[in-house]
C-alpha positions in Angstrom: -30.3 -21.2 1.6 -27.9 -23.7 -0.4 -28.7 -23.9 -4.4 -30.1 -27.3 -5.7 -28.3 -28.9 -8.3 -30.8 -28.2 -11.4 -30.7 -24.4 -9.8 -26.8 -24.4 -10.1 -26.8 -26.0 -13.4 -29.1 -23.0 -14.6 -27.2 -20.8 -13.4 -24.2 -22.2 -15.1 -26.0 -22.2 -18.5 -26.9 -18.4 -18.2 -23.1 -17.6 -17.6 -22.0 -20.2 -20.5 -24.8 -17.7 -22.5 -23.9 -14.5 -21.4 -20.0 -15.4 -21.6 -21.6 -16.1 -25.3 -22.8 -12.8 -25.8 -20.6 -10.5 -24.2 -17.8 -8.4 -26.1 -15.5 -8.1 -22.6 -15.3 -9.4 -18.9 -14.2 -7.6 -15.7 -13.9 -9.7 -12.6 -14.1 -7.9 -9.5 -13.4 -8.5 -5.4 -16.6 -6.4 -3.8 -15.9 -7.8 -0.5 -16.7 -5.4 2.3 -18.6 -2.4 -1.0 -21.2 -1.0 0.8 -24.4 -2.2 -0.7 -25.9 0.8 -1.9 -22.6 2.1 -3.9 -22.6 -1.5 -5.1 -26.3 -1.0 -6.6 -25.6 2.0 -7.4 -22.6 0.7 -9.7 -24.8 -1.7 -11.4 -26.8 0.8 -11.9 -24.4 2.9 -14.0 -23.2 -0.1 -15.8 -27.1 -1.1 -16.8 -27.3 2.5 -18.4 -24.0 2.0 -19.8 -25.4 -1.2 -22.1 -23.0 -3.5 -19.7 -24.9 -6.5 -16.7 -23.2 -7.0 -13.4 -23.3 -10.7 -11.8 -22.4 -12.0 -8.6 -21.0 -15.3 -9.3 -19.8 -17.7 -7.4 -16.2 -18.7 -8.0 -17.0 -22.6 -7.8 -19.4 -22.2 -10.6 -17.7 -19.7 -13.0 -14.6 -22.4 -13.0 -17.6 -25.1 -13.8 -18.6 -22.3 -16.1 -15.2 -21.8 -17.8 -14.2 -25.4 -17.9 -17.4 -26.5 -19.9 -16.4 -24.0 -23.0 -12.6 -25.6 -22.5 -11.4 -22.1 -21.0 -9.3 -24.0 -18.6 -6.5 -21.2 -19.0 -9.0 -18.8 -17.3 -10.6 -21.2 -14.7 -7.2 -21.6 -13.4 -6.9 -17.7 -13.1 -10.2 -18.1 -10.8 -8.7 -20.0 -8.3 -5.9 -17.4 -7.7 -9.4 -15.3 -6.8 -9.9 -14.6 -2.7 -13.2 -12.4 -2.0 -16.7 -12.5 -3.3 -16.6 -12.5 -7.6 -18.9 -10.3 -9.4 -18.9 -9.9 -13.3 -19.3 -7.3 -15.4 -20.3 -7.9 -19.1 -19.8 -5.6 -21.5 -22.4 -6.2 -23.8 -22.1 -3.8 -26.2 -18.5 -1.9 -25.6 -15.4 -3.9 -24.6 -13.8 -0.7 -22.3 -17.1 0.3 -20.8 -16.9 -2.1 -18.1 -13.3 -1.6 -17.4 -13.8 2.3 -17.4 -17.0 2.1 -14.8 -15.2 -0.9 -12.6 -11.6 1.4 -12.4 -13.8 4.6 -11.4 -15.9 2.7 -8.7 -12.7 1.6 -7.4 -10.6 4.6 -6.9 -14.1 6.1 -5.0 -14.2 2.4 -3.0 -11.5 1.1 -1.7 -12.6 -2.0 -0.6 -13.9 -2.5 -4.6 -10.9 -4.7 -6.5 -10.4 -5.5 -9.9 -8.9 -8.8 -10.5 -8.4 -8.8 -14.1 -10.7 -8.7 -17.1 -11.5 -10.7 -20.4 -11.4 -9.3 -23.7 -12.3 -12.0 -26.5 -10.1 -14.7 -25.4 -7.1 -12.9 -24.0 -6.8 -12.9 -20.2 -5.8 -8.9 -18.7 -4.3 -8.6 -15.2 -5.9 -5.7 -13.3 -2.9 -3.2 -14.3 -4.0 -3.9 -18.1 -7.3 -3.3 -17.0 -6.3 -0.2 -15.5 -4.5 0.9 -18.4 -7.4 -0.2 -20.9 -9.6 1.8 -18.7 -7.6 5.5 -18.7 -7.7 5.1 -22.9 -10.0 7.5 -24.7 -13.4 7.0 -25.3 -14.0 5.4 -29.3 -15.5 8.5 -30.5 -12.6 10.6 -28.9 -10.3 8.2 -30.6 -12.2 8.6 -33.8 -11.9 11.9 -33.5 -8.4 12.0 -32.9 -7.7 9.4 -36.4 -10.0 12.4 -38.5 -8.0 15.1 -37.5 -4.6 13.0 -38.0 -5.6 11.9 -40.9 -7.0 15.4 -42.0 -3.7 17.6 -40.9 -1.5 17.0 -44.3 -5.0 17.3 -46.6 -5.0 21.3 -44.2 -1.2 21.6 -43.9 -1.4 21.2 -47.9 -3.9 23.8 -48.6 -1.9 26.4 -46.4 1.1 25.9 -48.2 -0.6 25.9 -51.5 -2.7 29.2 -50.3 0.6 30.8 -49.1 2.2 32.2 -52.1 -0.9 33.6 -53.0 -1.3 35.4 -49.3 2.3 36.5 -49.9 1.3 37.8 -53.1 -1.8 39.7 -52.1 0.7 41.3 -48.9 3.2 42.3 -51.6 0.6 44.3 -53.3 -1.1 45.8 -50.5 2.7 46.6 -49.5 3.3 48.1 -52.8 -0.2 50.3 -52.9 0.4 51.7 -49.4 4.0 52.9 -50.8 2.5 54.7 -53.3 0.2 56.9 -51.6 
């Protein structure tokens, strides 16, 4: 059933709030998904803290020219298939991450690119953004870098004295 005017103008306004909101984007083609994978993926993304929208493409460029994106609305009309959104609402690569993973299990699922504050990613860059570490692993990884001369330090501090206490052991066994 076709969409009255005041119902596409609401839906408009939600998008213009949610594009508000979000931290990151990631357009995807879900044309021929099977429908319970597809539920199933906005499933995962709901648990992840992220909202999946199917959009159409007429009203996201409506969407995107009312908060003067026109840079990105022209990226929507290089869009064939059926759009859907993901918003990341509370981590920018948890989209990406989900999106990549659905699609290497479906091939039918395609990223088309993704938008990350007010830069515009082509779906390579999304692929890319989506194989990085997770923020506490890359957390992790900044501690321990930044925590290896502090260690490395102490050895070498600590290794005259280790020396020192092998010398004497060295010299006591040689007396016996």
């Amino acid at each position: 059933m076709a969409k009255t005017k005041e119902q596409k103008k609401q839906i408009v306004s939600e998008l213009s709030e949610k594009m508000k909101e979000q931290k990151s984007i990631v357009m995807v083609d879900f044309s021929g998904v099977d429908s319970k994978a597809f539920f199933k993926l906005r499933d995962d993304l709901k648990a992840q803290g992220c909202a999946l929208k199917v959009v159409k493409k007429t009203l996201m460029k409506k969407m995107l020219e009312g908060l003067k994106q026109q840079a990105f609305a022209q990226k929507i009309e290089e869009f064939k298939g059926q759009m859907a959104l993901a918003f990341g609402l509370t981590d920018e690569v948890a989209p990406a991450k989900l999106c990549y993973q659905f699609g290497k299990d479906n091939k039918n699922f395609k990223i088309f690119g993704a938008m990350l504050g007010q830069e515009f990613y082509s779906n390579a860059q999304v692929a890319d953004l989506a194989n990085l570490p997770s923020k506490p692993q890359l957390l992790g990884q900044l501690v321990g870098v930044m925590q290896a001369p502090i260690s490395g330090f102490c050895n070498v501090l600590s290794g005259n004295m280790r020396n020192l206490v092998y010398a004497l052991k060295a010299i006591g066994k040689s007396k016996q």
